[in-house]
RODO-2510 file (C-alpha; in nm, 4 decimals, decimal comma):
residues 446
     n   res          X          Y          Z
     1     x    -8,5977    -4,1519     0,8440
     2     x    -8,6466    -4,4788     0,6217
     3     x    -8,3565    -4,3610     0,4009
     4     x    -8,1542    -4,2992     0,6827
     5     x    -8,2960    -4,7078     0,8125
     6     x    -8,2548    -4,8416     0,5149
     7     x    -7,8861    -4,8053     0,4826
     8     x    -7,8160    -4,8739     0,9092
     9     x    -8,0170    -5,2499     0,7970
    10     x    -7,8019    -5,2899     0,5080
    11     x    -7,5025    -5,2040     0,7788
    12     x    -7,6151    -5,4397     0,9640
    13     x    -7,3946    -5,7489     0,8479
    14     x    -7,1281    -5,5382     0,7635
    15     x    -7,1016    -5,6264     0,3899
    16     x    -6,7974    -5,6334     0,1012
    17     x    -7,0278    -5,5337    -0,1631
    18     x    -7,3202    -5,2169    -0,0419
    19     x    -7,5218    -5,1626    -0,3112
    20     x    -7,6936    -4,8002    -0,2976
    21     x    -8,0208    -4,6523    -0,5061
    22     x    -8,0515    -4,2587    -0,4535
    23     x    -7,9433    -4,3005    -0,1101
    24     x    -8,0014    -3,9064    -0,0495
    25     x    -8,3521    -3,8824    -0,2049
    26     x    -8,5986    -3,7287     0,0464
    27     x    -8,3064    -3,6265     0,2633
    28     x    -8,2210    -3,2371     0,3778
    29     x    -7,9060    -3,0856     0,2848
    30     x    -7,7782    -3,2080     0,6402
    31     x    -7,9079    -3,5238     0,5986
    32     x    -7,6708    -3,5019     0,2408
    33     x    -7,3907    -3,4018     0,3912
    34     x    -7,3706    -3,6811     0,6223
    35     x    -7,4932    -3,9583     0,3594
    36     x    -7,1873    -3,8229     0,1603
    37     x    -6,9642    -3,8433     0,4297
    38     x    -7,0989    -4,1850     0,5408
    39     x    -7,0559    -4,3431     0,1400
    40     x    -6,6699    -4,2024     0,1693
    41     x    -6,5768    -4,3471     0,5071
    42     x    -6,7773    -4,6897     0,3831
    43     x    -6,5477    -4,6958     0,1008
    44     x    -6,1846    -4,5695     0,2582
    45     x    -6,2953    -4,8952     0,5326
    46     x    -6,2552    -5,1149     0,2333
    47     x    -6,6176    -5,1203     0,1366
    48     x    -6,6985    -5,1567    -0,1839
    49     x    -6,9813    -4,9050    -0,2502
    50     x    -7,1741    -4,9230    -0,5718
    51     x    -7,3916    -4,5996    -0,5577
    52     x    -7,7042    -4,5468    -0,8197
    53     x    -7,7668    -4,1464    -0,8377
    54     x    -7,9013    -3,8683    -1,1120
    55     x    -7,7764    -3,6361    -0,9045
    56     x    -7,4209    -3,5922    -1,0542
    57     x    -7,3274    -3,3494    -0,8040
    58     x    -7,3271    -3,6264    -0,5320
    59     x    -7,1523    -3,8762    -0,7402
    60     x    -6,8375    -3,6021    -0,8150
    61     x    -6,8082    -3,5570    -0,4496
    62     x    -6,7961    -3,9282    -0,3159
    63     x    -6,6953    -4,1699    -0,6211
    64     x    -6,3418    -4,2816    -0,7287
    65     x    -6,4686    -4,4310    -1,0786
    66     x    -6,8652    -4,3706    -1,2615
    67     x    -6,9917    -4,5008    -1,5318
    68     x    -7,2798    -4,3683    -1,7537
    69     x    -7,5252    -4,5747    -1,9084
    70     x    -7,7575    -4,4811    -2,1987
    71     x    -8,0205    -4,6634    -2,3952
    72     x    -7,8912    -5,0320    -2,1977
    73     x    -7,5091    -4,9608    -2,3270
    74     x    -7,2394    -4,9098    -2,0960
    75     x    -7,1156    -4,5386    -2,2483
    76     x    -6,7800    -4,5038    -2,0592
    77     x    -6,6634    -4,5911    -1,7848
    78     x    -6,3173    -4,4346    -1,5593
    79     x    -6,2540    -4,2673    -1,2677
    80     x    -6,4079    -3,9379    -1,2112
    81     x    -6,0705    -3,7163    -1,2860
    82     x    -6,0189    -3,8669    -1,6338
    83     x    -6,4047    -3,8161    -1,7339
    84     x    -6,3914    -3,4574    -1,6216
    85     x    -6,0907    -3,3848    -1,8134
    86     x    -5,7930    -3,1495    -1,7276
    87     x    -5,8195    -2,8206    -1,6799
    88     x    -5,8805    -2,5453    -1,9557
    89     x    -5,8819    -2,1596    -1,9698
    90     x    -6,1502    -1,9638    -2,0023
    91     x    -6,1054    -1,6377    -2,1584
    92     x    -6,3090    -1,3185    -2,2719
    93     x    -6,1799    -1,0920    -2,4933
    94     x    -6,2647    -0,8097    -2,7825
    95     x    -6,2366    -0,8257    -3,0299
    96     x    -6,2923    -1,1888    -3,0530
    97     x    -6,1996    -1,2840    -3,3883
    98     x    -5,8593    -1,1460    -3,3089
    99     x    -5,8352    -1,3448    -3,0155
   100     x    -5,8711    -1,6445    -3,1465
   101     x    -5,6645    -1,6248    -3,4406
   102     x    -5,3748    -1,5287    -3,2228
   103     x    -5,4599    -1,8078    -2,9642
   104     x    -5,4348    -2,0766    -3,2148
   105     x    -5,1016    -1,9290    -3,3573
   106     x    -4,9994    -1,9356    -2,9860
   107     x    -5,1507    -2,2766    -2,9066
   108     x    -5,2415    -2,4457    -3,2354
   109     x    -5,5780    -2,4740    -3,4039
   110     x    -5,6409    -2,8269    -3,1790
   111     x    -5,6524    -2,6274    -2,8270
   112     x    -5,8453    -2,3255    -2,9136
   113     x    -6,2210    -2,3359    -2,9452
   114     x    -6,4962    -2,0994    -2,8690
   115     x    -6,7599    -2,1853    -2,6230
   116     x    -7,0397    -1,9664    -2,5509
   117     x    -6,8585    -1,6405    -2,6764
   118     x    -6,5485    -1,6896    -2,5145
   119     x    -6,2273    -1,8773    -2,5592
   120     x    -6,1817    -2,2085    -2,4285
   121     x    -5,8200    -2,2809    -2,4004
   122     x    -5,6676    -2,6038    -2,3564
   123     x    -5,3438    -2,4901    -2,1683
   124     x    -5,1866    -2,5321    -1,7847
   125     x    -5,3400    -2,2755    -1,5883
   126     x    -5,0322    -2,1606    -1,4579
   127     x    -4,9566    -2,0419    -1,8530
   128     x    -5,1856    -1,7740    -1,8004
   129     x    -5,0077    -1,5130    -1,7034
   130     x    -4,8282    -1,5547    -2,0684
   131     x    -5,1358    -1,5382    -2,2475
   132     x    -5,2819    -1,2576    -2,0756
   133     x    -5,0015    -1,0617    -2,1968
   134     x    -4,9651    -1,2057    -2,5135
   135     x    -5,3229    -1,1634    -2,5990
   136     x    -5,2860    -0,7526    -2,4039
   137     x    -4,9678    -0,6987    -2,6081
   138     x    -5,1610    -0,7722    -2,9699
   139     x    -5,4543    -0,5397    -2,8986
   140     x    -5,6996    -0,7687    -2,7681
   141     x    -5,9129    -0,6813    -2,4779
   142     x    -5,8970    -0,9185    -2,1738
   143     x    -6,2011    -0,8691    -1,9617
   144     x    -6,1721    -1,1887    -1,8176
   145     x    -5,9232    -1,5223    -1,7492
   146     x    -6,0363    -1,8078    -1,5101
   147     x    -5,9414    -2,1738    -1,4780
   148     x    -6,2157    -2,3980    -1,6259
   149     x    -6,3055    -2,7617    -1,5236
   150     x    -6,6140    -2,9477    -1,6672
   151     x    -6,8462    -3,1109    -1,3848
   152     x    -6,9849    -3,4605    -1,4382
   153     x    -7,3110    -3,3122    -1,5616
   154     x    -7,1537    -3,1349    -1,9049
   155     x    -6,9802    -3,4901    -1,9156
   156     x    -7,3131    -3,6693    -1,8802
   157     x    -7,4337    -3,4731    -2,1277
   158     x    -7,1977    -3,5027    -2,4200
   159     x    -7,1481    -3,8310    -2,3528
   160     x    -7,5533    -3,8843    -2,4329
   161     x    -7,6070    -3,6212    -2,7041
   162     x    -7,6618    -3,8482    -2,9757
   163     x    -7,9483    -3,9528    -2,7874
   164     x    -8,1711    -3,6822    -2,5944
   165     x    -8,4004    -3,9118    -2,4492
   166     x    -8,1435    -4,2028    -2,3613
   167     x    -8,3750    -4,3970    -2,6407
   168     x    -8,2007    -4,4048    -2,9603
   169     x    -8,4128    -4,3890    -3,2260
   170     x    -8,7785    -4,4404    -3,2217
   171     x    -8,7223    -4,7695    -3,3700
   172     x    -8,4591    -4,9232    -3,1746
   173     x    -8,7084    -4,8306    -2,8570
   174     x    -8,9403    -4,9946    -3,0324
   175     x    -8,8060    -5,3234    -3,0638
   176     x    -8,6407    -5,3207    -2,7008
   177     x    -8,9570    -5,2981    -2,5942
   178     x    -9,0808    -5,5638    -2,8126
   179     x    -8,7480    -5,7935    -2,7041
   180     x    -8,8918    -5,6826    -2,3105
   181     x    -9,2834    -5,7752    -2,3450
   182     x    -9,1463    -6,0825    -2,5041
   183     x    -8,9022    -6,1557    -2,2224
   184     x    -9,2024    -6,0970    -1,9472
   185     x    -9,4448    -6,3219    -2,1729
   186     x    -9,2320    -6,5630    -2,1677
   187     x    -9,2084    -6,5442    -1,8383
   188     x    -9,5831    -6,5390    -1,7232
   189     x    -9,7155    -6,8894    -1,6255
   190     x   -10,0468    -6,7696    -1,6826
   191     x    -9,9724    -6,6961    -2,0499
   192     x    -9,8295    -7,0796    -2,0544
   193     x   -10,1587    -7,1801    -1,9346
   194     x   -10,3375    -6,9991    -2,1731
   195     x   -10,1307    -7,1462    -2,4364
   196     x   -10,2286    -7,4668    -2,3342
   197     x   -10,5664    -7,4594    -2,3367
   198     x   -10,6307    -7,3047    -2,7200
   199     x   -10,4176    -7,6182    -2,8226
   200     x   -10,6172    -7,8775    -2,6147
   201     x   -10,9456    -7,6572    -2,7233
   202     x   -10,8574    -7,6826    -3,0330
   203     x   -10,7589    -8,0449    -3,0445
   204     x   -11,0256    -8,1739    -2,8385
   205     x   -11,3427    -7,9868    -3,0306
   206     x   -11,2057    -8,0071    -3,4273
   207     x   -11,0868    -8,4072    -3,4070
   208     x   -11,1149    -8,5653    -3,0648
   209     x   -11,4765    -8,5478    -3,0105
   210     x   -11,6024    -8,5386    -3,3809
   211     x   -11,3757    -8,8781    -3,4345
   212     x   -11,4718    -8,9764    -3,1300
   213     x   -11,8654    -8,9772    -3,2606
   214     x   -11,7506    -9,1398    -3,5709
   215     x   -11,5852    -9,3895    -3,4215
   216     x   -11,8546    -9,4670    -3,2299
   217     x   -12,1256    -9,4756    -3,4893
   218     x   -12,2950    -9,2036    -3,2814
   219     x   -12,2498    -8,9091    -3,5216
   220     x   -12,1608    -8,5560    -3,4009
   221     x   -12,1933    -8,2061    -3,4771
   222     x   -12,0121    -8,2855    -3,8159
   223     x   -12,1578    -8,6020    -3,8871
   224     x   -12,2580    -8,4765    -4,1891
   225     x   -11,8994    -8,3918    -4,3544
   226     x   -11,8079    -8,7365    -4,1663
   227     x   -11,4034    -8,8924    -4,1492
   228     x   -11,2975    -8,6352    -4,4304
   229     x   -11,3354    -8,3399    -4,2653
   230     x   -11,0831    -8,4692    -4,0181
   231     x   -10,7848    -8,5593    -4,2706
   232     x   -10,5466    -8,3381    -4,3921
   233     x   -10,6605    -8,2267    -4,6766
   234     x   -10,8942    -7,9981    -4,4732
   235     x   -10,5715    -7,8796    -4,2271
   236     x   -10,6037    -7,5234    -4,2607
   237     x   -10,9985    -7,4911    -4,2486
   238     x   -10,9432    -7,6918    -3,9335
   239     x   -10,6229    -7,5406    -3,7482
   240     x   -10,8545    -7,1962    -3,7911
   241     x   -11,2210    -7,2329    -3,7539
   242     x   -11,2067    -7,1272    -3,4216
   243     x   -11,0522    -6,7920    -3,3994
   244     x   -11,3594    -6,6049    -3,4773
   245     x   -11,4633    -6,6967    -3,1135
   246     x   -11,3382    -6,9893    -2,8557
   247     x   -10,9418    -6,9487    -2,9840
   248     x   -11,0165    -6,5315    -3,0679
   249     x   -11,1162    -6,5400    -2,6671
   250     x   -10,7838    -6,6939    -2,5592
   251     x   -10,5752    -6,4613    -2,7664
   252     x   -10,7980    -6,1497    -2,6487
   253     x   -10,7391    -6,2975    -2,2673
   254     x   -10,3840    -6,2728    -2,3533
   255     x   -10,3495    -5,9373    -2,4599
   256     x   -10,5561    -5,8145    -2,1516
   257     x   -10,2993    -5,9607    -1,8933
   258     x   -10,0308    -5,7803    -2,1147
   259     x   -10,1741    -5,4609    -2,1400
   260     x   -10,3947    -5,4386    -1,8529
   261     x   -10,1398    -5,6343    -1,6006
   262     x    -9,9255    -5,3185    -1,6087
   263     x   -10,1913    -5,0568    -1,4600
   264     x   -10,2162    -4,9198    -1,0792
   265     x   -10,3541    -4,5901    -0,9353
   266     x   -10,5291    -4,5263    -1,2595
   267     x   -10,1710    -4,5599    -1,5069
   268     x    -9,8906    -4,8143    -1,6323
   269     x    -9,6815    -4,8934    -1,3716
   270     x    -9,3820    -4,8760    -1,6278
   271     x    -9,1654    -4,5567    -1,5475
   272     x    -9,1769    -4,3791    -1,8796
   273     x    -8,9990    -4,0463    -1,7477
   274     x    -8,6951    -4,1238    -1,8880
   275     x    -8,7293    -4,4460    -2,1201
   276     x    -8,9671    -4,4536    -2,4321
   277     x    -9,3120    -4,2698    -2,4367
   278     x    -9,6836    -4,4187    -2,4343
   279     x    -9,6751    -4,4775    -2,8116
   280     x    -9,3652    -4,6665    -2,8758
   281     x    -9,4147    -4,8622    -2,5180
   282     x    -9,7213    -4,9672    -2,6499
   283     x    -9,6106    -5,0697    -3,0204
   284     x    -9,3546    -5,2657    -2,8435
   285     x    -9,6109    -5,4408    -2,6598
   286     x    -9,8286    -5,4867    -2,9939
   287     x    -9,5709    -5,6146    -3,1635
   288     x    -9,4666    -5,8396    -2,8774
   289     x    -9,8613    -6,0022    -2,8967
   290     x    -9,8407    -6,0634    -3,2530
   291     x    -9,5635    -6,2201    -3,2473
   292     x    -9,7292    -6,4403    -2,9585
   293     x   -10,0776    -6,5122    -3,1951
   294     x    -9,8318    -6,6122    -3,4463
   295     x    -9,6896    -6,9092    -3,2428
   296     x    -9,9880    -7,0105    -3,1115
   297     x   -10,2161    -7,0044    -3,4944
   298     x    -9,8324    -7,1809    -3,6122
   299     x    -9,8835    -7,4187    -3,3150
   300     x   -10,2420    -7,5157    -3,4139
   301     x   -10,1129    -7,5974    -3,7356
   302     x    -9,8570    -7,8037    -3,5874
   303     x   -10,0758    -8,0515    -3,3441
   304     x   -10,3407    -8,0368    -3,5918
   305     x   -10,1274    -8,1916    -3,9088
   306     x   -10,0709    -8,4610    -3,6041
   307     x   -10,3760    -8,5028    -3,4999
   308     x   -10,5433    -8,5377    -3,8671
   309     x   -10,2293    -8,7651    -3,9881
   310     x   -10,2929    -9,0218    -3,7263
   311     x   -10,6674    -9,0555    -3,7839
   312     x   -10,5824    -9,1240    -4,1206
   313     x   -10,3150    -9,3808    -4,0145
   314     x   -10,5589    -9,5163    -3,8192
   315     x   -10,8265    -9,5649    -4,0248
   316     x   -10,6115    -9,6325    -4,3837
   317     x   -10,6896    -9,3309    -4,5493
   318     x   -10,4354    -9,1928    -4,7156
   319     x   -10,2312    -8,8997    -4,6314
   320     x   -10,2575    -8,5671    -4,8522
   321     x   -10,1826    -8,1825    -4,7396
   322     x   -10,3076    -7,9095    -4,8536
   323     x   -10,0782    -7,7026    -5,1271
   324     x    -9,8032    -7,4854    -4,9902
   325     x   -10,0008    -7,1812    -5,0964
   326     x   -10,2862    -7,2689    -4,9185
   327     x   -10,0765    -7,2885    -4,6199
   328     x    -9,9130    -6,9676    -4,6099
   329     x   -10,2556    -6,8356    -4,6632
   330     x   -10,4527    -6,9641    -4,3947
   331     x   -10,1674    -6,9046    -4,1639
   332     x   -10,1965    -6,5407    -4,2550
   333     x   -10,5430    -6,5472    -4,2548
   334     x   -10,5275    -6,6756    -3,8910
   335     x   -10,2278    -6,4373    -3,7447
   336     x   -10,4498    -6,1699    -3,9046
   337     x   -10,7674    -6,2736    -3,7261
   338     x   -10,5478    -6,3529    -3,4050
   339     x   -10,3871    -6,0044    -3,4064
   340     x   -10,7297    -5,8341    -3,4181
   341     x   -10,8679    -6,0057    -3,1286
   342     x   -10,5008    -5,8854    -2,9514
   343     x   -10,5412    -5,5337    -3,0537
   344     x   -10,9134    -5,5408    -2,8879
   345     x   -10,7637    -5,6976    -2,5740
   346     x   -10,5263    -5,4197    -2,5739
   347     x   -10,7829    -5,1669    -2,6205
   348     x   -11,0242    -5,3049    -2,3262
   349     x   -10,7685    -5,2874    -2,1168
   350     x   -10,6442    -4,9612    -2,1733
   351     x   -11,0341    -4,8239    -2,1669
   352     x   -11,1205    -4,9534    -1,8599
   353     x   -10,7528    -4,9480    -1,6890
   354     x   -10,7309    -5,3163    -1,5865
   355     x   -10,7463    -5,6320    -1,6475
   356     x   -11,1088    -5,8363    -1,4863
   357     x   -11,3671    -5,6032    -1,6771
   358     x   -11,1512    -5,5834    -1,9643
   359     x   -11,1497    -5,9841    -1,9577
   360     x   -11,5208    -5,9898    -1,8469
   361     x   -11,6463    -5,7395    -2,1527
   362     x   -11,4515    -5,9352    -2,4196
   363     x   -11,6015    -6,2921    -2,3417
   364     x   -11,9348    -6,1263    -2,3319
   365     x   -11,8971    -5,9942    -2,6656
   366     x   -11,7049    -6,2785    -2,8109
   367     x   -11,8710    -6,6194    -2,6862
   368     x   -12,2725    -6,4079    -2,6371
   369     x   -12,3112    -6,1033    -2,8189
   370     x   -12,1450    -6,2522    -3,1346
   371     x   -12,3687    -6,5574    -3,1324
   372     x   -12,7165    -6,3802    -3,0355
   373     x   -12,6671    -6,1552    -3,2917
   374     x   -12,6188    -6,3777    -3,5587
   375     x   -12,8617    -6,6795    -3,4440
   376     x   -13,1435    -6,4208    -3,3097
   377     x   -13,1392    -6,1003    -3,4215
   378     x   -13,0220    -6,1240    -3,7792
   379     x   -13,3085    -6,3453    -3,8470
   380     x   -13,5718    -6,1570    -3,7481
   381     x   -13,4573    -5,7550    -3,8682
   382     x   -13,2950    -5,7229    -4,1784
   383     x   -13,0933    -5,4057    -4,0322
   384     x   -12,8869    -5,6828    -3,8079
   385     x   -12,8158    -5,8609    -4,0661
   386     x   -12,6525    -5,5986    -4,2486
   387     x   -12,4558    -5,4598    -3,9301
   388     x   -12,3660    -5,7973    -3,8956
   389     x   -12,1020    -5,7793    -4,1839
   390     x   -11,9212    -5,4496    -4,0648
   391     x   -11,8368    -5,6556    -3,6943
   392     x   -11,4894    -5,7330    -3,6297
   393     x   -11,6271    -6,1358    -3,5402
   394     x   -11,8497    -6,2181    -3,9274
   395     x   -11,5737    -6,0672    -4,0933
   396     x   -11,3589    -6,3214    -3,9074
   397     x   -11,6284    -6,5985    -3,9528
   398     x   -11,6258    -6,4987    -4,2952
   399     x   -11,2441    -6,4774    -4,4059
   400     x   -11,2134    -6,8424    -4,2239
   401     x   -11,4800    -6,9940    -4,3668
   402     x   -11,3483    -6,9022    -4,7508
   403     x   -11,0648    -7,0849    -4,6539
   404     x   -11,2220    -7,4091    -4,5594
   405     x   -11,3262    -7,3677    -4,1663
   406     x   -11,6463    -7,5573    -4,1214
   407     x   -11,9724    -7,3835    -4,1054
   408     x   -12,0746    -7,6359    -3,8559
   409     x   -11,8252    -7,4243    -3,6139
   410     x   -11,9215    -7,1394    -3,3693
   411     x   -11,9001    -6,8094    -3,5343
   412     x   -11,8239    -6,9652    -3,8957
   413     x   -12,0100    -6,8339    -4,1485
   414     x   -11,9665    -6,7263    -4,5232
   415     x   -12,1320    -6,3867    -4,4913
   416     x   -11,9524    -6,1532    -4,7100
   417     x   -11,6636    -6,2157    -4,9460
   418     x   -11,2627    -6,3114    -4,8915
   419     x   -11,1289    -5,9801    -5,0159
   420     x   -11,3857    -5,7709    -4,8099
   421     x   -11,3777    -5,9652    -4,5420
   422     x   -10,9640    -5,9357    -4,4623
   423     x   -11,0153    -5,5319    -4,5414
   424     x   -11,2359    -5,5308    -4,2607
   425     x   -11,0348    -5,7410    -3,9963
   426     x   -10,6895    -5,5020    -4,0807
   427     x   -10,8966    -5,2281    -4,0720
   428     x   -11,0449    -5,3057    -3,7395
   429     x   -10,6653    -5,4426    -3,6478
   430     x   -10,5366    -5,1015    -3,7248
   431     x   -10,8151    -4,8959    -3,5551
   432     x   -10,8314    -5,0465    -3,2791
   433     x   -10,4255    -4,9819    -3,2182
   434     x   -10,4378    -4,6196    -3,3560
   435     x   -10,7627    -4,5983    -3,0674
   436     x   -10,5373    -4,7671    -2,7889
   437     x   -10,2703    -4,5238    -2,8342
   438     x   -10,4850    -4,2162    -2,8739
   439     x   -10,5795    -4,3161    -2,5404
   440     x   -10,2826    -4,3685    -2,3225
   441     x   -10,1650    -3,9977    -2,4990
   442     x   -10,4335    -3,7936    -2,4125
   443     x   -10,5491    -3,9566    -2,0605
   444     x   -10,3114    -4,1628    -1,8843
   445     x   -10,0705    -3,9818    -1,6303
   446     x    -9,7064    -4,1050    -1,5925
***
């Protein structure tokens, strides 16, 4: 009944163009018949009908021209008598090999194959008469001779074999995927917003305030590095100090609404039936969030070589950056770092199938756990301290703070050494993915 109301609403204003998804789904074979009948009378009024159906059965019956689409690319397109191809001959016969080597001297080699044990023929079918007795006159055993038409299905099918799944290869899906996540992050004013804020977090806590203080004679939280801890010469400690924690919370807020925006009744939303599977979805949407943290650690870079070149405009100083090298580094460093707390994110939300507890968990961990382990706990037992440098957050602390972040900053803290310390964040970057997608195989339902 709401198929059938559907399509009398889209009547209603007696439309040029009728645009029609499945319009027999959930309908009996009545209910078919008269759909079908409807679509050709709709379309012989001068109707324009553009019909959407897997069932191919449907779309020989009522369509003048179909196209078929696979993996996004238009495949062919024509009307439904040139798809189908003309008419062949079928024919079974013994011995076989006979058969067709008489066939082809008949017909020549381009118009004789064998399908499925039998000859396939392409000949009128008014010829066969001739070849019956032909093939009768040589020896050959006719058992069987029958005109032969393909249906829109075989067509379908050959048309797609390079590609079982409609997908291509696994990474082609991957990176549509990727090219789609980016598309819908883009899109997302929320993931503007979020944007936003790490940059005027960033700004506002590593030079406003601390020049601010000095400015003011009042001193600050890094009154005791003072004006050259804001020029820059100390860019890259700066544009990354705080992605152990405040910018690391951002990032893992991001990858939450990505991951965890997609879930209802327990499973992604996204129909994978007949598009990519759980793993390459996902690695699309990883893929999609790294490139995301890499903007954003680029973008701290960015307003922070602003922000540190005018103070030292302002006050006279002059201007010196930090060696090339050192910049690629500690913009690795920081995509590295950024990606982690993204792959967490992910992971959250695929654990606990949406997106507030996923969000609510990470902050805990990241801006209390983090901090009352290390200012507490590690202080008073010895076996915290130790744990303490095999957590995703030190390690982070750690690889930052080797590159000049300031250990006056949250989370920032030279507790075990460079090389360790970036085994452990990829290693925790890499588990945590491999975890995410072990997941979604083994529990989520399509």
């Amino acid at each position: 009944m709401k198929q059938r109301l559907g399509v009398a609403a889209a009547l209603l204003k007696n439309p040029r163009l009728l645009i029609l998804d499945e319009p027999t789904n959930g309908l009996d074979p009545a209910g078919m018949a008269d759909m079908r009948a409807l679509v050709r009378r709709l379309g012989a009024g001068g109707c324009t009908v553009l019909l959407s159906s897997h069932l191919l059965g449907e779309v020989q019956q009522v369509c003048d021209r179909v196209a078929v689409v696979a993996d996004g690319r238009l495949v062919a397109e024509s009307t439904v008598a040139d798809l189908r191809g003309g008419t062949s001959l079928r024919v079974s016969a013994s011995p076989l090999g006979r058969a067709v080597g008489l066939a082809r001297t008949l017909l020549g080699a381009d118009r004789v194959r064998v399908v499925d044990g039998a000859l396939d023929l392409t000949v009128e079918p008014d010829r066969a008469a001739w070849i019956n007795g032909e093939l009768v006159a040589a020896g050959v055993a006719v058992s069987g001779l029958r005109p032969y038409e393909r249906d829109l299905e075989q067509v379908f099918l050959e048309l797609t074999k390079e590609s079982p799944r409609m997908w291509g290869s696994h990474r082609a899906a991957v990176w549509g995927c990727c090219r789609a996540e980016l598309t819908k992050l883009l899109r997302r004013p929320a993931n503007w917003l979020l944007f936003a804020v790490a940059l005027v977090l960033s700004l506002t806590f590593t030079y406003a305030v601390p020049y601010a203080g000095y400015a003011a004679g009042t001193g600050g939280v890094r009154s005791s590095r003072g004006l050259p801890a804001l020029l820059p010469e100390h860019l890259v400690g700066n544009s990354i100090g705080g992605l152990p924690v405040f910018s690391g919370a951002i990032v893992l807020i991001l990858a939450v609404l990505a991951v965890g925006g997609e879930y209802g009744w327990g499973t992604w939303k996204t129909v994978l039936t007949q598009g990519p599977g759980r793993t390459v979805l996902y690695a699309g949407k990883l893929l999609a969030l790294a490139a995301a943290a890499l903007v954003l650690v680029l973008a701290m870079f960015g307003t922070g070589a602003l922000a540190s070149a005018g103070i030292a405009a302002a006050e006279g100083r002059p201007v010196t950056w930090p060696p090339l090298g050192d910049l690629i580094t500690g913009i690795g460093a920081g995509w590295l770092v950024a990606a982690m707390w993204a792959a967490l994110g992910g992971l959250l939300a695929v654990l606990l199938r949406g997106v507030a507890v996923a969000v609510g968990l990470g902050l805990v961990w990241l801006l209390a756990v983090q901090n009352l382990l290390a200012s507490i706990a590690a202080p008073l037992l010895p076996w915290v301290a130790d744990l303490q440098k095999a957590l995703p957050g030190p390690n982070a602390g750690s690889l930052v703070a080797s590159l000049g972040a300031g250990a006056d900053t949250p989370g920032v803290a030279q507790l075990v050494g460079v090389g360790r310390a970036t085994l452990v964040v990829a290693g925790y970057l890499v588990g945590f993915a491999l975890l995410t997608v072990a997941l979604l195989r083994r529990r989520d339902v399509v």
